[in-house]
N, CA, C and O atoms as a CHARMM CRD file, in Angstrom:
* protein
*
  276
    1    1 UNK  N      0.84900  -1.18400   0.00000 PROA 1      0.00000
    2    1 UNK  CA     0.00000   0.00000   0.00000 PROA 1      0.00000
    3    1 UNK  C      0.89200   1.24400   0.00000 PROA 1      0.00000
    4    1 UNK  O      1.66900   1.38400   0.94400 PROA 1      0.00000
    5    2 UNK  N      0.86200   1.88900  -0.68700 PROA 2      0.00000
    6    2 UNK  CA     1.63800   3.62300  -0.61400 PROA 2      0.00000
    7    2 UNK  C      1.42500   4.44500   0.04800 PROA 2      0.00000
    8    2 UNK  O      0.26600   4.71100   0.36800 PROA 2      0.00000
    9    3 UNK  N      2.49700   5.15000   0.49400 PROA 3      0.00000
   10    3 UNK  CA     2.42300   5.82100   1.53700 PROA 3      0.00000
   11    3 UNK  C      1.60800   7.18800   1.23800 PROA 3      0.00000
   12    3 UNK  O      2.25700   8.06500   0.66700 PROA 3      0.00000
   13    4 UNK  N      0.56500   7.40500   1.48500 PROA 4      0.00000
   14    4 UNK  CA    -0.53500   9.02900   1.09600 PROA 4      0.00000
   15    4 UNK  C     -0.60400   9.48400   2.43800 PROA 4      0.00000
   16    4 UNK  O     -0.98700   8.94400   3.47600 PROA 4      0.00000
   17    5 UNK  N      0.07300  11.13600   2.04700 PROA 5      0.00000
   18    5 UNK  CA    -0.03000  12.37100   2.72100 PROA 5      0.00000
   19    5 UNK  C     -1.49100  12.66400   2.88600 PROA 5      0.00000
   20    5 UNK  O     -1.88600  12.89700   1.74300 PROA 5      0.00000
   21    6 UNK  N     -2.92900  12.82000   4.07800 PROA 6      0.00000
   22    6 UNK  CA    -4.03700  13.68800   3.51900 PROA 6      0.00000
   23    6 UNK  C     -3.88500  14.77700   4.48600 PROA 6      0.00000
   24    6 UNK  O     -3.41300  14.87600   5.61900 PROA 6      0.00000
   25    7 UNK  N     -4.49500  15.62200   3.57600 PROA 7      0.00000
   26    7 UNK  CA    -4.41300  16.56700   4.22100 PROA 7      0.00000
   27    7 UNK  C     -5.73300  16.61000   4.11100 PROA 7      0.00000
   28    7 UNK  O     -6.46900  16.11500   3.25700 PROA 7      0.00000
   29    8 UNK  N     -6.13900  17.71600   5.74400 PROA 8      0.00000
   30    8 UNK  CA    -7.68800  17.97000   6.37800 PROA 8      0.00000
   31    8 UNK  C     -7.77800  18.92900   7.44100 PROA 8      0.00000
   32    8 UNK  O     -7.03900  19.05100   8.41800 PROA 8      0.00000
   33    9 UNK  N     -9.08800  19.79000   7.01400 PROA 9      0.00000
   34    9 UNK  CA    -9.04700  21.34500   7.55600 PROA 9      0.00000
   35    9 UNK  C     -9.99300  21.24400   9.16600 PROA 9      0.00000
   36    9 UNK  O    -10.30200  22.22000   9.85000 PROA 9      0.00000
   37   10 UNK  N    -10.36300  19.54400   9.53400 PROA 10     0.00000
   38   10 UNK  CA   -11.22000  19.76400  10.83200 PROA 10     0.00000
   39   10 UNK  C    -10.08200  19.15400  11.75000 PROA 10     0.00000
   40   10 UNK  O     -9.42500  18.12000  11.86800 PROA 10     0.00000
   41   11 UNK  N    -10.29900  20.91000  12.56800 PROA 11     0.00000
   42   11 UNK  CA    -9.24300  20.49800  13.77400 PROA 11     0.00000
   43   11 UNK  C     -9.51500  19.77200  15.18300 PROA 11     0.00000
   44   11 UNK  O     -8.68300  19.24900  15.92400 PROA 11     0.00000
   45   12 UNK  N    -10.90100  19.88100  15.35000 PROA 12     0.00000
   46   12 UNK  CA   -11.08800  19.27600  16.41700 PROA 12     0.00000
   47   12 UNK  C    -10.85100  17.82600  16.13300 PROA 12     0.00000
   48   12 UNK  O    -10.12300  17.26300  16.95100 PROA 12     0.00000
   49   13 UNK  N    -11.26300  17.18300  15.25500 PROA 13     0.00000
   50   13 UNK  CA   -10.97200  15.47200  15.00300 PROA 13     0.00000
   51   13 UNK  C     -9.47700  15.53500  15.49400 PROA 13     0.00000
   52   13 UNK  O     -8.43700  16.18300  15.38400 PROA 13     0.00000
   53   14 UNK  N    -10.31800  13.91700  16.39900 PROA 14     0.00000
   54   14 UNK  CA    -8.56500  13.06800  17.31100 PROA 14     0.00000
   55   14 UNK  C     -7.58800  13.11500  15.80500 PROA 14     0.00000
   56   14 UNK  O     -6.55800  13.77100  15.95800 PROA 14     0.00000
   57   15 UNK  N     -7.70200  12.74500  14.93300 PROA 15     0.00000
   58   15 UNK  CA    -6.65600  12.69700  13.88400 PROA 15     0.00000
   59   15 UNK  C     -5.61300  13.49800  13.33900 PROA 15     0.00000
   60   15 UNK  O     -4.51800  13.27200  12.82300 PROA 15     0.00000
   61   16 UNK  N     -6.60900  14.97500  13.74400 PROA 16     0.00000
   62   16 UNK  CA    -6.12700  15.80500  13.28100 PROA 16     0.00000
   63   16 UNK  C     -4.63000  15.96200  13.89900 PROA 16     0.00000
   64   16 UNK  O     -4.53800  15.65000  15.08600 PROA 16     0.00000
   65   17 UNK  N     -3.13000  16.52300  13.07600 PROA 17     0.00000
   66   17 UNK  CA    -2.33400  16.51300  13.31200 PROA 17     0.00000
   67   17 UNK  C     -1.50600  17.95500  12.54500 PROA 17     0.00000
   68   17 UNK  O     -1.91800  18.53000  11.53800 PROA 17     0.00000
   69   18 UNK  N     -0.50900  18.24400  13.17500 PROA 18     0.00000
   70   18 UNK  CA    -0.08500  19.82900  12.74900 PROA 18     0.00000
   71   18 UNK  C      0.09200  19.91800  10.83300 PROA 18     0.00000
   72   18 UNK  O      0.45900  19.17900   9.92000 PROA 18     0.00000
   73   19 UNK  N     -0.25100  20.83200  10.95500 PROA 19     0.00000
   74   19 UNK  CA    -0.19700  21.40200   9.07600 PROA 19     0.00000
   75   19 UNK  C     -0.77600  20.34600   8.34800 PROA 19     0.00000
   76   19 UNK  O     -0.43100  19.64900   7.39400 PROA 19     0.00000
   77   20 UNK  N     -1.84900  20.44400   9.14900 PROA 20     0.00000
   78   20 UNK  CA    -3.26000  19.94500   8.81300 PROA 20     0.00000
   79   20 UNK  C     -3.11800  18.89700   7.68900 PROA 20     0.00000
   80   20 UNK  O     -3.31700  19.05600   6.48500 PROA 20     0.00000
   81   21 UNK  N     -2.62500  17.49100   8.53300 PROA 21     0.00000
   82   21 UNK  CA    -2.41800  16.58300   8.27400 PROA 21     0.00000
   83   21 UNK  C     -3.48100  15.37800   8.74200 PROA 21     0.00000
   84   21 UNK  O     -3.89300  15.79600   9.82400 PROA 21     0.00000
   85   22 UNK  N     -4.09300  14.17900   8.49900 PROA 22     0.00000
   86   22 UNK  CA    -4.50400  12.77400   9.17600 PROA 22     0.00000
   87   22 UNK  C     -3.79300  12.05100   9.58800 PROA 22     0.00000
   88   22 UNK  O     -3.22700  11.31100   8.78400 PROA 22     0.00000
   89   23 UNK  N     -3.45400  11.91200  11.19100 PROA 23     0.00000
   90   23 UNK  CA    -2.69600  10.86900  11.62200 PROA 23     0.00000
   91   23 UNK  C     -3.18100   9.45000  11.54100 PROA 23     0.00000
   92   23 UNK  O     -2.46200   8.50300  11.85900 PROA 23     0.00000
   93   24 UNK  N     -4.67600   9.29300  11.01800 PROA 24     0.00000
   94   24 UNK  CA    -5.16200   7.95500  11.07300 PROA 24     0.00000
   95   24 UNK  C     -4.38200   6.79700  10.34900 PROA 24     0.00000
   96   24 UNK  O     -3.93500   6.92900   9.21000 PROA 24     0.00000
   97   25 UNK  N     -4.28900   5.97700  10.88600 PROA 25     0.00000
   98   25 UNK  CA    -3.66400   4.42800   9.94700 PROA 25     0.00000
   99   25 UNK  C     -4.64000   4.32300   8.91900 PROA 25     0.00000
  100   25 UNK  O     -4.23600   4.25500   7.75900 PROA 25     0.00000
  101   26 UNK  N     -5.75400   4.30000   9.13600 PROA 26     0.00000
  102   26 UNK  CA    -6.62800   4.17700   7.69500 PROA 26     0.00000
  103   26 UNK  C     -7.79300   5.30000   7.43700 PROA 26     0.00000
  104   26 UNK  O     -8.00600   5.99500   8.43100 PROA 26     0.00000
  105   27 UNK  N     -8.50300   5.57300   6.40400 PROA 27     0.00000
  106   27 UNK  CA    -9.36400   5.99300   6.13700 PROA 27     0.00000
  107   27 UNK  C    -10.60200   6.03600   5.15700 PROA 27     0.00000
  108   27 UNK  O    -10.48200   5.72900   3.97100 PROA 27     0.00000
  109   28 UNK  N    -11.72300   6.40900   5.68500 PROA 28     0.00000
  110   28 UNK  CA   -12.78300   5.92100   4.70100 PROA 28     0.00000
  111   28 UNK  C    -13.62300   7.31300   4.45600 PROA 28     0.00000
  112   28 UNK  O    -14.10700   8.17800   5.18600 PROA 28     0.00000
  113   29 UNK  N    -13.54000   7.07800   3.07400 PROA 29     0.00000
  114   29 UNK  CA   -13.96000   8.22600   2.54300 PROA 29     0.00000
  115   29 UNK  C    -15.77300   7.88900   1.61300 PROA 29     0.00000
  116   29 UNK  O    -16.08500   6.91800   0.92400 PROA 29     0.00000
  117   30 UNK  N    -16.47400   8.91300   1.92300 PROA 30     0.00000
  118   30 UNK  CA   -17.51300   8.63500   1.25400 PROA 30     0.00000
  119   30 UNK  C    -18.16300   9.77600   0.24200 PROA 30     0.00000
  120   30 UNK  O    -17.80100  10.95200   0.28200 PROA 30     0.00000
  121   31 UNK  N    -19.01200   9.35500  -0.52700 PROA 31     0.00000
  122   31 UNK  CA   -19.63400  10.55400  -1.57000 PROA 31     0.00000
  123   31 UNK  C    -20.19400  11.34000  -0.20300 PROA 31     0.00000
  124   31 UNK  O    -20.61200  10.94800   0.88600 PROA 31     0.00000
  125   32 UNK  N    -19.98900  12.64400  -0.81400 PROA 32     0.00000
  126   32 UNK  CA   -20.74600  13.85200  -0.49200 PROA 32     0.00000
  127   32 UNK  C    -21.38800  14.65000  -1.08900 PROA 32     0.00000
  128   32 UNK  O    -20.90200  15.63400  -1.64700 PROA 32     0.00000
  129   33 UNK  N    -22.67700  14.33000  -1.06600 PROA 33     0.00000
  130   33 UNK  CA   -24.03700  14.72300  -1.95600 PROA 33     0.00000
  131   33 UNK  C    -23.74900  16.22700  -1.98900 PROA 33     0.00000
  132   33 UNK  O    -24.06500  16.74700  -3.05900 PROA 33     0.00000
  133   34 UNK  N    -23.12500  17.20100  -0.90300 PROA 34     0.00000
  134   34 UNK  CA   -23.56200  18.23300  -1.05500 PROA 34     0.00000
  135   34 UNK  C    -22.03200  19.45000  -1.34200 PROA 34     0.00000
  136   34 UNK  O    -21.95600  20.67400  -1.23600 PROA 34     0.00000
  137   35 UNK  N    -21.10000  18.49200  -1.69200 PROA 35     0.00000
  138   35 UNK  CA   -20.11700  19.28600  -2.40800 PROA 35     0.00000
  139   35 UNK  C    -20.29200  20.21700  -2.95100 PROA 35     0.00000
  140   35 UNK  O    -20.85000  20.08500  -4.04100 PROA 35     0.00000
  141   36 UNK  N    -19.93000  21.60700  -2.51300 PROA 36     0.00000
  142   36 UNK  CA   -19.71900  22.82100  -4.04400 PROA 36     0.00000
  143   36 UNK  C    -18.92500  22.93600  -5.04400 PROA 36     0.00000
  144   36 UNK  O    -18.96700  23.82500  -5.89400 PROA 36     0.00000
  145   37 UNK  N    -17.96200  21.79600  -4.96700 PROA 37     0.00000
  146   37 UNK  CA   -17.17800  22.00200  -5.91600 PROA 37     0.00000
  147   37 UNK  C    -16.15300  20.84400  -5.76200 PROA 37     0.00000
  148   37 UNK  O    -15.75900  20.61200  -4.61900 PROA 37     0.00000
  149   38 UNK  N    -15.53300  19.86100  -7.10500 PROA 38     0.00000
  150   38 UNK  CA   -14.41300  19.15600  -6.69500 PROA 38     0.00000
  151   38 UNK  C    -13.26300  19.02400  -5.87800 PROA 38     0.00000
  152   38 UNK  O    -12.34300  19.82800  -6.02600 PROA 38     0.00000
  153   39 UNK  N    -13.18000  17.98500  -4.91200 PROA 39     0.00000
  154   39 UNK  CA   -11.95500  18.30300  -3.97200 PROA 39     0.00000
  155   39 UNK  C    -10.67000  18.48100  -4.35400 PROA 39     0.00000
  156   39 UNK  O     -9.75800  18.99500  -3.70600 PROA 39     0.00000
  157   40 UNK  N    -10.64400  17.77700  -6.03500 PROA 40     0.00000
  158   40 UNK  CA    -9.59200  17.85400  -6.24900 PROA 40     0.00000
  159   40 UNK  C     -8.76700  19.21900  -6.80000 PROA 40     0.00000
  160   40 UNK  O     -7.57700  19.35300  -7.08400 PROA 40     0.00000
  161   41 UNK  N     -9.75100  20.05900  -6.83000 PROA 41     0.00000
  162   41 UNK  CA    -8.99900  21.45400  -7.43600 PROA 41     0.00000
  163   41 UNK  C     -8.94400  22.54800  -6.13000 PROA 41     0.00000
  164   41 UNK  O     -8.60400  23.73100  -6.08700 PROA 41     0.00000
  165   42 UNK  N     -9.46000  21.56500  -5.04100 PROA 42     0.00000
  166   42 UNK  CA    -9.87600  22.40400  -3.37900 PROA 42     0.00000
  167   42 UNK  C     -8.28000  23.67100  -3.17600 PROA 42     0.00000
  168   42 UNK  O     -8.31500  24.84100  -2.79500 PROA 42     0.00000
  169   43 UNK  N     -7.14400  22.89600  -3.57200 PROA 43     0.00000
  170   43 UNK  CA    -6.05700  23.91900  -3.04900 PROA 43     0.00000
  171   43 UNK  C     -5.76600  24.47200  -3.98900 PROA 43     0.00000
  172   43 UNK  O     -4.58700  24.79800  -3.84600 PROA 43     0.00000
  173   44 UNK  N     -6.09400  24.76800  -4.82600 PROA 44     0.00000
  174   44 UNK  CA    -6.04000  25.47200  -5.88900 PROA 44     0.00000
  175   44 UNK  C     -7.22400  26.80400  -6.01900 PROA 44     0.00000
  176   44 UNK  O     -7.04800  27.89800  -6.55400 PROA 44     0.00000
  177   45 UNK  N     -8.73600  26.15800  -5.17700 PROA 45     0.00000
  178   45 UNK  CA    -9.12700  27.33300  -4.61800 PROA 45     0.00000
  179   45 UNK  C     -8.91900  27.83600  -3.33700 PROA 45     0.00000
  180   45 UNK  O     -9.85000  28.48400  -2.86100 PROA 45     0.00000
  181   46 UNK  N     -8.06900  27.71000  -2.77400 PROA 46     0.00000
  182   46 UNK  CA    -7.28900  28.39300  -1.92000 PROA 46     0.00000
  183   46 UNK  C     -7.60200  27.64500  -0.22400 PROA 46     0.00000
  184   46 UNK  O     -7.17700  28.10900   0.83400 PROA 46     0.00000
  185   47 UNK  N     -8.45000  26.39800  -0.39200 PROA 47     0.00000
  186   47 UNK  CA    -8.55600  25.75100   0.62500 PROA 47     0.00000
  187   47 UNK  C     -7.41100  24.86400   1.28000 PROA 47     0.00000
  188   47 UNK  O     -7.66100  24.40200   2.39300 PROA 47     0.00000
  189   48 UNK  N     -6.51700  24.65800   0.86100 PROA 48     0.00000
  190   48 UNK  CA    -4.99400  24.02000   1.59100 PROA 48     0.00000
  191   48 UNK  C     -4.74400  24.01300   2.66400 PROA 48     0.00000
  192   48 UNK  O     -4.17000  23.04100   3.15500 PROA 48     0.00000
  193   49 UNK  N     -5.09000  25.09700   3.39900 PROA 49     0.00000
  194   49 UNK  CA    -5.03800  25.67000   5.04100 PROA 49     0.00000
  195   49 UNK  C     -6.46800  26.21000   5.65300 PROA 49     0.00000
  196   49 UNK  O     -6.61100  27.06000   6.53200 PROA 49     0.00000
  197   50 UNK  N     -7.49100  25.47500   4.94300 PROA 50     0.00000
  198   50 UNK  CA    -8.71000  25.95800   5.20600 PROA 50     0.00000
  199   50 UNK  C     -8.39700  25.05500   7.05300 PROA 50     0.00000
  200   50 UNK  O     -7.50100  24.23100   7.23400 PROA 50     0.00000
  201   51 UNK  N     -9.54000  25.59100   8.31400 PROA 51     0.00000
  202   51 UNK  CA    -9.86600  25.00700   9.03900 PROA 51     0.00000
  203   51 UNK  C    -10.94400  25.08200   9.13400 PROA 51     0.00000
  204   51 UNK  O    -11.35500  26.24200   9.13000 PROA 51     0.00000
  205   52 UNK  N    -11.90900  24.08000   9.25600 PROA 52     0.00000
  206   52 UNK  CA   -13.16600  24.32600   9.85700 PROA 52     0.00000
  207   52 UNK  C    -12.92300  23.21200  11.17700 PROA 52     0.00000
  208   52 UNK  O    -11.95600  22.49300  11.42900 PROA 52     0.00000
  209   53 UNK  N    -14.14200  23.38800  11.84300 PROA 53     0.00000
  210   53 UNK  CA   -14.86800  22.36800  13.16800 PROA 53     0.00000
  211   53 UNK  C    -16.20100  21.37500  12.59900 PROA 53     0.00000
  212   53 UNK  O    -17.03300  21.79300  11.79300 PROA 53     0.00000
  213   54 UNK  N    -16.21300  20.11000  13.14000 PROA 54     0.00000
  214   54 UNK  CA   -17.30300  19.44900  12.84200 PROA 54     0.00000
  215   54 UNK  C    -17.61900  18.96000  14.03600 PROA 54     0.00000
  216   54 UNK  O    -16.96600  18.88600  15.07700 PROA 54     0.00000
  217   55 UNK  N    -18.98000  18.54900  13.69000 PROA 55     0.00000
  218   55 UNK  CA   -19.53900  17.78100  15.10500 PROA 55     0.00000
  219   55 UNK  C    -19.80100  16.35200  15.20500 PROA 55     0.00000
  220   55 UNK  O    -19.98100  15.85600  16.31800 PROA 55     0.00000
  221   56 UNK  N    -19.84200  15.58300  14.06100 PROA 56     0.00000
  222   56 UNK  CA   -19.88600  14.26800  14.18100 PROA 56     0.00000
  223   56 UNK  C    -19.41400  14.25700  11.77700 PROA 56     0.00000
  224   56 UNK  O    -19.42800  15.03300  10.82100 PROA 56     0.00000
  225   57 UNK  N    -19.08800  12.73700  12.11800 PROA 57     0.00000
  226   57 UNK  CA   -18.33200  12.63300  10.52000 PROA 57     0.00000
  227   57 UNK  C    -19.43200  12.68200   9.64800 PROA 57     0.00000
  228   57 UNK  O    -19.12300  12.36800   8.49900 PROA 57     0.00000
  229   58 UNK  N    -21.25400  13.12900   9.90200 PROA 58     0.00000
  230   58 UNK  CA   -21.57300  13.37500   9.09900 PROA 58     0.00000
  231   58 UNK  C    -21.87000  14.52700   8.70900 PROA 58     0.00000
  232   58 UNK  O    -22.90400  14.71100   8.06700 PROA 58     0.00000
  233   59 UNK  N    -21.22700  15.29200   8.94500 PROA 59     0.00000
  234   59 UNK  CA   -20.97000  17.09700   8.95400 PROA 59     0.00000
  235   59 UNK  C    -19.75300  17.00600   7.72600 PROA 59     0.00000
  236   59 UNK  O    -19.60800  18.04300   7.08000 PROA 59     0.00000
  237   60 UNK  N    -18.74800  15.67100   7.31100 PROA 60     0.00000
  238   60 UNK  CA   -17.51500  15.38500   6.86600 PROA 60     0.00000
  239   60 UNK  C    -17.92500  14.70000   5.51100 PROA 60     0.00000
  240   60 UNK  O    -19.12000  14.78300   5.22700 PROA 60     0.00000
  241   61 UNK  N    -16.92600  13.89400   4.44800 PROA 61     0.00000
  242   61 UNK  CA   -16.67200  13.55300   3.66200 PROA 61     0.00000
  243   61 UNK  C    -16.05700  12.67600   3.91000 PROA 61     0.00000
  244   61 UNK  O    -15.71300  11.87400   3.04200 PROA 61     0.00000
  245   62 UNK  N    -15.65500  12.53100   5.46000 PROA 62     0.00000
  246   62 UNK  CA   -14.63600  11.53700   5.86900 PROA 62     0.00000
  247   62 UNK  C    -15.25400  10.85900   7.03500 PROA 62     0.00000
  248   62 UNK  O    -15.50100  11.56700   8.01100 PROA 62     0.00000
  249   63 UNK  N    -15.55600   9.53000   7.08600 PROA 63     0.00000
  250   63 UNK  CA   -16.44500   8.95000   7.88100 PROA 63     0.00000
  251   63 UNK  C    -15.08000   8.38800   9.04600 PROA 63     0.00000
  252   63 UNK  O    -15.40500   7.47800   9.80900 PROA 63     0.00000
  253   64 UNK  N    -14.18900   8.71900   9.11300 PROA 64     0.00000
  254   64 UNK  CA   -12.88500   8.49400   9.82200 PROA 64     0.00000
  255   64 UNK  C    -13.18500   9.62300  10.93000 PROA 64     0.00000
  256   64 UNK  O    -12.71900   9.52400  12.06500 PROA 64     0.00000
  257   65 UNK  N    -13.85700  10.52000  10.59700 PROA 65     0.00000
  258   65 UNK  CA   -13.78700  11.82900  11.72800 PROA 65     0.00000
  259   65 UNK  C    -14.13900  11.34300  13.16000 PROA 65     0.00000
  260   65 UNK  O    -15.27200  11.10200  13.57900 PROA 65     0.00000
  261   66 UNK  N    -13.02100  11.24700  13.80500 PROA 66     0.00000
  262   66 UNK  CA   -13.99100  11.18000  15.55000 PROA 66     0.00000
  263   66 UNK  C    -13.38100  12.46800  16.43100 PROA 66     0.00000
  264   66 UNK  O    -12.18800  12.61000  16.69800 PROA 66     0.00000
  265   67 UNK  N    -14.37600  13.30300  16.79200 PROA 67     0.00000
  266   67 UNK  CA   -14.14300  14.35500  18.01600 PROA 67     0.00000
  267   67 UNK  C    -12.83400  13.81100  18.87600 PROA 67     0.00000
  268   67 UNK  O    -12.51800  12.65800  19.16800 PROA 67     0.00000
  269   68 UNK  N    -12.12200  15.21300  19.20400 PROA 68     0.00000
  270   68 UNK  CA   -11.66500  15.08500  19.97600 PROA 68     0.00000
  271   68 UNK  C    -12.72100  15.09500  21.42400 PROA 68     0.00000
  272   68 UNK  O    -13.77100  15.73200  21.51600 PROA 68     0.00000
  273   69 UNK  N    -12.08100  14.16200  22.54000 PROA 69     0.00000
  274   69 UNK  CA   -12.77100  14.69300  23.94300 PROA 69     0.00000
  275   69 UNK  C    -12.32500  16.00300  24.66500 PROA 69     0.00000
  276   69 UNK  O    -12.87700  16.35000  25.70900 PROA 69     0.00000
């Protein structure tokens, strides 16, 4: 399996790690019906260092999200 950098703007998630990195060993990613726009051009619109907060992983795209306590 290859080694992938993700990068992710919710800081409260346990995963979250400095310069908004995923420390998780794995991750599961799911469609998100309510995208504005492809993730893949996200740092290119200037989201790279975006942060937001979520409250549970279905606020996410990333069903990996668990709150920090």
């Amino acid at each position: 399996m290859p080694n992938v950098e993700v990068s992710c703007a919710i800081s409260n998630c346990t995963f979250y790690g400095k310069g908004n990195v995923c420390t998780a060993d794995k991750i599961m990613v799911e469609l998100d019906q309510h995208a504005n726009y492809d993730t893949e051009f996200s740092s290119e619109l200037g989201e790279k260092n975006h942060i937001d907060k979520a409250n549970s992983s279905t606020q996410t795209c990333c069903k990996t999200f668990k709150p920090k306590k």
